[in-house]
Backbone as CSV, one residue per row, in Angstrom:
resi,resn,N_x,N_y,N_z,CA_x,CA_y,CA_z,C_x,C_y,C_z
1,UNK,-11.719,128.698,87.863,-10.371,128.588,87.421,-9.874,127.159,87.565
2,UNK,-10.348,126.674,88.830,-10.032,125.152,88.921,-10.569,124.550,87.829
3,UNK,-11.689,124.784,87.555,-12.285,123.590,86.147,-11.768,123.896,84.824
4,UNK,-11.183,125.138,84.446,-10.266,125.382,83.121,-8.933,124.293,83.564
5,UNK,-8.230,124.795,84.869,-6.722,124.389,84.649,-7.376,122.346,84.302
6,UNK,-8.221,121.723,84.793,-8.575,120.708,85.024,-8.887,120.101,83.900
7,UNK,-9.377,120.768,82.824,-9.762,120.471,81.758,-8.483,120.781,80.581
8,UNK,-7.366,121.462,80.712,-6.460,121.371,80.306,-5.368,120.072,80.613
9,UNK,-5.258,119.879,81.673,-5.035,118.590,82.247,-5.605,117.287,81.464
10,UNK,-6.830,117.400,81.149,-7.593,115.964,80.462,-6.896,116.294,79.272
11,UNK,-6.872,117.563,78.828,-6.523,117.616,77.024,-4.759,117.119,77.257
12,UNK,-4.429,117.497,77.861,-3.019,116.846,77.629,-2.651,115.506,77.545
13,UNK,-3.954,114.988,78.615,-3.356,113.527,78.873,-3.835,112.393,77.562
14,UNK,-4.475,113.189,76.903,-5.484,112.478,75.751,-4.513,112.641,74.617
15,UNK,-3.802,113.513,74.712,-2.638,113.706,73.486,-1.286,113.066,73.728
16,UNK,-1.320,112.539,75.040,-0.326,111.882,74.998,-0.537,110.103,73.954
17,UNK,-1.657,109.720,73.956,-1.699,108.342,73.034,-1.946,108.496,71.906
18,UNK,-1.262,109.759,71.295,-1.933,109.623,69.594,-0.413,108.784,69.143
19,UNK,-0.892,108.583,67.966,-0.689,107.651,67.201,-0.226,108.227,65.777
20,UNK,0.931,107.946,65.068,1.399,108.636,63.824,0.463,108.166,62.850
21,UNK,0.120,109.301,62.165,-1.055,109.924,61.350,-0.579,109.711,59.760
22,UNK,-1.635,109.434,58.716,-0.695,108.673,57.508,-0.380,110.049,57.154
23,UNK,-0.277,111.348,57.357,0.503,112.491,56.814,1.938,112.282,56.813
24,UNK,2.046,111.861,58.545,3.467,112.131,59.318,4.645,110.552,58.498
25,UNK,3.874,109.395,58.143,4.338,108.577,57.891,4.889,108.713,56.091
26,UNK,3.736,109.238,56.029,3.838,110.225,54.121,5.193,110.799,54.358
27,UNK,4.988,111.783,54.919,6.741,112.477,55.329,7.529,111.838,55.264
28,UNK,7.645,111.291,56.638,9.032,109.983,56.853,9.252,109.700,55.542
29,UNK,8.395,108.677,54.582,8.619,107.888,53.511,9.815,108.921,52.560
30,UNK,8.989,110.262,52.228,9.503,111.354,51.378,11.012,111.942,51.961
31,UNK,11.034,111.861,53.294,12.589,111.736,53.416,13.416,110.521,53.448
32,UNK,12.484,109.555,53.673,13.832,108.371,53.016,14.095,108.309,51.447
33,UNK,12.706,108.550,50.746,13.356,108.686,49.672,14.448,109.437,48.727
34,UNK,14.483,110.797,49.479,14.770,112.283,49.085,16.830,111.909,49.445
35,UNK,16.783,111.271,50.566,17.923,110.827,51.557,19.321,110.009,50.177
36,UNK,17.744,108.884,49.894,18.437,108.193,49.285,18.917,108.681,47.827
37,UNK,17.993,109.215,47.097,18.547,109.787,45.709,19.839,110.913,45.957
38,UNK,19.494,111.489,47.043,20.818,112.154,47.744,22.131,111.762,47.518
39,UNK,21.880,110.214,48.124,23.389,109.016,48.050,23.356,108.811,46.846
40,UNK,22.457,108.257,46.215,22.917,108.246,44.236,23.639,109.052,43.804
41,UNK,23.097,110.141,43.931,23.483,111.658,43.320,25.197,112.078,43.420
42,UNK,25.554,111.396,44.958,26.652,111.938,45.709,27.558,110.645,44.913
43,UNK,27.491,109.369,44.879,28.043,108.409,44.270,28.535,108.673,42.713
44,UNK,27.143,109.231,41.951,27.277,109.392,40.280,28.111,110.661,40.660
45,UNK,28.347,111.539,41.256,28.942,112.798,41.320,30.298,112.283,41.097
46,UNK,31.347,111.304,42.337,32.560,110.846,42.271,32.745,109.959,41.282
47,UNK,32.007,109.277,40.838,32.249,108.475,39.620,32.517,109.352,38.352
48,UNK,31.483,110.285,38.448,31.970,111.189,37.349,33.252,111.967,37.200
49,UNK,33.407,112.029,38.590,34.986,113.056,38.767,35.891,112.228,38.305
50,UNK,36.083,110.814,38.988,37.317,109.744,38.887,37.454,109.692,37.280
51,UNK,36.103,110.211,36.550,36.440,109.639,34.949,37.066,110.949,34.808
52,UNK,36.629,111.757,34.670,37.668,113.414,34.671,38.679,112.609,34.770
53,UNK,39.065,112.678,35.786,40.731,112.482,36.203,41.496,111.898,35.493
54,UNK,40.175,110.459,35.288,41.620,109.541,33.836,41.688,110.929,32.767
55,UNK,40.329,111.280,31.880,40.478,111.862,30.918,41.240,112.722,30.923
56,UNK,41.654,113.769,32.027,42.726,114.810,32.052,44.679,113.712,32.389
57,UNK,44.565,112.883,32.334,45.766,112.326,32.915,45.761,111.786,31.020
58,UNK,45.174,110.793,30.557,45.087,110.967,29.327,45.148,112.101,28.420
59,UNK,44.844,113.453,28.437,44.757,114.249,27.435,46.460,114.889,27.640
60,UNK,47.259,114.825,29.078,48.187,115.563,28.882,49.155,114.682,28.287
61,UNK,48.974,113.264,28.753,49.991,112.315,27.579,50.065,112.670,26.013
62,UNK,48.650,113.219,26.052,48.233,113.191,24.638,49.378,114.594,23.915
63,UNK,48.927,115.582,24.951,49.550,116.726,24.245,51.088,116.906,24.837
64,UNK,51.544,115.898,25.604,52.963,116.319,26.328,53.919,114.876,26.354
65,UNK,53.707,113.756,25.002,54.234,112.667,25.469,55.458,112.264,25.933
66,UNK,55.687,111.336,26.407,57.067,111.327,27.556,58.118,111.003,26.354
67,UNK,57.647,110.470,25.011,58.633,109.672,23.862,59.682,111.537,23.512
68,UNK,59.493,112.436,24.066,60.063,113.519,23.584,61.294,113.372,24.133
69,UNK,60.991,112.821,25.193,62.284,113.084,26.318,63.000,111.606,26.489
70,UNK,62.901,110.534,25.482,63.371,109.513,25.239,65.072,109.711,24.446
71,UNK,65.639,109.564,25.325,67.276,109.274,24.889,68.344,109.483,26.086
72,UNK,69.492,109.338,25.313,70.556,109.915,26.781,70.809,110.996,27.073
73,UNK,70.521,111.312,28.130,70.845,113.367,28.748,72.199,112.799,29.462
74,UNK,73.176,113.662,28.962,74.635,113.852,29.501,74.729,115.068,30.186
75,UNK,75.162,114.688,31.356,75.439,116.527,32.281,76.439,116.629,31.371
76,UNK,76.347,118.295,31.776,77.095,119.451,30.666,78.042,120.055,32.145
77,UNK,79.287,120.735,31.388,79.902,121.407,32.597,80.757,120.911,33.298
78,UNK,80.971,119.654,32.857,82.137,118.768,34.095,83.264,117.577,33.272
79,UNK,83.830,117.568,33.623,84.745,116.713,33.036,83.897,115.554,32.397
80,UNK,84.338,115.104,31.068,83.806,114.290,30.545,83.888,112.766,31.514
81,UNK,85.076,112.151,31.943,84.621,111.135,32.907,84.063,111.020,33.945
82,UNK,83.419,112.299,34.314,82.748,112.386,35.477,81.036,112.793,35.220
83,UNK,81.236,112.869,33.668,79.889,113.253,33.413,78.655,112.095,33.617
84,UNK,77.671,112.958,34.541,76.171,111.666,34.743,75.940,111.529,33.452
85,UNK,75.402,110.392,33.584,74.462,109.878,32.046,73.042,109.407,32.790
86,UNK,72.441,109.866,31.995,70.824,109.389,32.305,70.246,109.100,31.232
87,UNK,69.721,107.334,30.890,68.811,107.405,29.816,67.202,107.033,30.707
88,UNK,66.469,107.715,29.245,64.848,107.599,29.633,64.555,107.020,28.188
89,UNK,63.858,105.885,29.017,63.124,105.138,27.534,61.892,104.557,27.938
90,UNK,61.017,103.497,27.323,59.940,102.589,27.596,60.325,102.054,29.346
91,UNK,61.493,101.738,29.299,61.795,100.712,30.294,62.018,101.881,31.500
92,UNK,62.049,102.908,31.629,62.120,103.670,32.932,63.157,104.468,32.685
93,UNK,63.924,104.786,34.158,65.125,105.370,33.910,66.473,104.300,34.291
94,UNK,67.532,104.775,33.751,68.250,104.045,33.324,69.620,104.651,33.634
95,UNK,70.610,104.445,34.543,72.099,105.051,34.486,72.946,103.953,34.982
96,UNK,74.233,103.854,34.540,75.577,103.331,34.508,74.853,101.894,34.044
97,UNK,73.514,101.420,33.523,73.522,100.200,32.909,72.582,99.450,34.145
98,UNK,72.071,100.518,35.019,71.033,99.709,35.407,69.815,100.597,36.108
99,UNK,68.289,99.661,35.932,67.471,100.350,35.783,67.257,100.997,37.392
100,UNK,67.322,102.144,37.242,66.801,103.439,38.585,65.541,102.863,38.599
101,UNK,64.890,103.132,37.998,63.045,103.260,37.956,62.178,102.798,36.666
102,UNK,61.166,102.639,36.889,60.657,101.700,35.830,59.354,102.983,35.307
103,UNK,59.103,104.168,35.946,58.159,104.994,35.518,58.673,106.458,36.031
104,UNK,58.553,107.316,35.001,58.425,108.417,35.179,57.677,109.558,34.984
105,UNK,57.299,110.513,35.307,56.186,111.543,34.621,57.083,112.932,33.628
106,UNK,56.171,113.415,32.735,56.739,114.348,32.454,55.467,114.898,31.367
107,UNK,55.304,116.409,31.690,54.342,117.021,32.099,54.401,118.118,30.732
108,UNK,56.258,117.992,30.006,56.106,119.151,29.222,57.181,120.435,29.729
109,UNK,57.033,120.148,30.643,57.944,121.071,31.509,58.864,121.002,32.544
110,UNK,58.570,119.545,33.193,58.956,119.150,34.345,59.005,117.840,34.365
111,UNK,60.194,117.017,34.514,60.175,115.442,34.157,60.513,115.396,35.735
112,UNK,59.510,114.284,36.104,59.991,113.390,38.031,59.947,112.432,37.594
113,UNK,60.635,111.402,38.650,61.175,110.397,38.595,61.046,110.309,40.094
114,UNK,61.058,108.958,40.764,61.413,108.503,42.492,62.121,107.391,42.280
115,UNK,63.759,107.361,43.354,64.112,106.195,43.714,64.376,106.059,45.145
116,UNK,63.121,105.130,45.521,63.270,104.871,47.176,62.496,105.996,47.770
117,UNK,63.100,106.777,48.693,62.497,107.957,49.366,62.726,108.900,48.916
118,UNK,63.837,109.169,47.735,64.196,110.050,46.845,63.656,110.696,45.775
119,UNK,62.888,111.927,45.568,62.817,112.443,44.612,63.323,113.279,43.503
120,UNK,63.329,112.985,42.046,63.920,114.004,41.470,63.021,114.707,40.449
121,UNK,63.402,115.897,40.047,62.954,116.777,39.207,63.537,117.784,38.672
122,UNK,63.720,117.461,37.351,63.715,118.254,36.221,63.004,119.251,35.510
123,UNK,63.611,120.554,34.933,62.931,121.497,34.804,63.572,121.940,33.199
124,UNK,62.582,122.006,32.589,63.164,121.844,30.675,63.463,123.480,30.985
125,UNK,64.823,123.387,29.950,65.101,124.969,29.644,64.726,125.932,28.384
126,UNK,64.823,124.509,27.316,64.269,125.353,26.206,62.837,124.193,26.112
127,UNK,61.928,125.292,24.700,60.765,124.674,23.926,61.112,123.131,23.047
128,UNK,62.028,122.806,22.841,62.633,121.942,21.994,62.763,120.393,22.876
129,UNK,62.800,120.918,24.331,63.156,119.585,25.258,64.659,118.950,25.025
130,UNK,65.834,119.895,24.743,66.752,119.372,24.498,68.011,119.570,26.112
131,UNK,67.489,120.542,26.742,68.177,120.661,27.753,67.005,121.132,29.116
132,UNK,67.869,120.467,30.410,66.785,120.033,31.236,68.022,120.609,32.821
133,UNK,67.689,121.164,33.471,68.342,121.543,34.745,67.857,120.321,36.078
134,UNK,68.507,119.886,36.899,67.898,119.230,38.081,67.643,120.462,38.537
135,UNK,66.697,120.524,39.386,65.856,121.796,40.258,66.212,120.865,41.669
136,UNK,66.899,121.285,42.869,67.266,120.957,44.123,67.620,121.642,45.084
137,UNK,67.525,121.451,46.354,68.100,122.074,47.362,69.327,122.973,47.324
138,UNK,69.998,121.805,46.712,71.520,122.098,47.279,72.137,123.311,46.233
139,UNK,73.455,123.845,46.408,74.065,124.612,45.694,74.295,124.352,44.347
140,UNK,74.094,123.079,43.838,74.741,122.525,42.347,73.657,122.113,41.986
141,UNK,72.980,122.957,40.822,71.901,122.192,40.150,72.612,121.729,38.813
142,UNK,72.802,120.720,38.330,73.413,120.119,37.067,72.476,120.397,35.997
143,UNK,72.927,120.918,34.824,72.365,120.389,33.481,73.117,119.517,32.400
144,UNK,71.786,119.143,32.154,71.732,117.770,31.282,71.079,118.359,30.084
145,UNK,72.295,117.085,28.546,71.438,117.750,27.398,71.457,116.437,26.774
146,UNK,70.362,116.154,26.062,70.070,115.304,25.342,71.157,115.246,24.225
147,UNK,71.434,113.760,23.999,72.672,113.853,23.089,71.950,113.278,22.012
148,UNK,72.488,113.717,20.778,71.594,113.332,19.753,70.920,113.874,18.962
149,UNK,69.846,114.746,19.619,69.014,115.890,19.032,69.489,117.105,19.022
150,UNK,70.072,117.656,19.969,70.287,119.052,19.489,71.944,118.926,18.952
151,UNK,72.470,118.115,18.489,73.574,118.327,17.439,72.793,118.727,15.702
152,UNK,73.762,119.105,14.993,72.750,120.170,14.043,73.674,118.629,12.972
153,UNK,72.603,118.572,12.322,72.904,116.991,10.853,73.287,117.783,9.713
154,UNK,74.932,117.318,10.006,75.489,118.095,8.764,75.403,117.670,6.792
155,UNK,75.042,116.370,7.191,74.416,115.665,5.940,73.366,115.821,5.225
């Protein structure tokens, strides 16, 4: 029994100096390579998304352009000298003659705008884009109607 355990002893100590074998180094290689097309793969993946993103940010301009909602919206409902005026044009938004904001979104359904820490948003009432509610917290949501378009051209 002594000369088995003894001879297990030599086999161990002889396996302790091996040396990586061109299999094990074959491997290694095949996972650095495997690693790396990995990172390609993962790179062309987000590149591909970021182009999505323009193309969908492009296609809704396409089908929802902001030139619909270009003119002056007058709140409705309140004394005429107290009525807001809001224009939207190229140049942003626009009230009492000076510019709020220089960009706004509008989606078709929902026009935002930010001034400062302030957000606003609008919510279209009809298909036509002629009248638009502020959507807000508070108790008074105002509507606004485009002046201009929905008067009926008696000429």
């Amino acid at each position: 029994m002594a000369k088995t355990n003894e001879l297990s002893r030599m086999k161990m100590t002889k396996n302790v100096g091996l040396t990586a074998t061109p299999q094990f180094t074959n491997l290694r290689r095949r996972k650095y390579i495997e690693r790396g097309l990995m990172l390609v793969v993962m790179i062309g993946l987000l590149s591909v998304a970021s182009l999505y993103g323009d193309l969908f940010t492009r296609l809704e301009n396409y089908f929802s352009p902001k030139d619909e909602v270009y003119g002056v919206w007058v709140e409705q409902y309140v004394a005429p000298y107290s009525a807001k005026r809001i224009e939207l044009g190229k140049a942003g938004v626009i009230s009492s003659g000076r510019v709020l904001t220089t960009s706004f979104e509008f989606d078709g359904h929902f026009l935002e705008y930010q001034i400062g820490n302030t957000s606003y948003r609008y919510k279209m009432r009809d298909d036509s884009n002629t009248e638009m509610t502020q959507m807000s917290s508070s108790h008074y949501n105002p509507t606004f109607r485009l002046s201009g378009k929905y008067q009926k051209n008696l000429r």
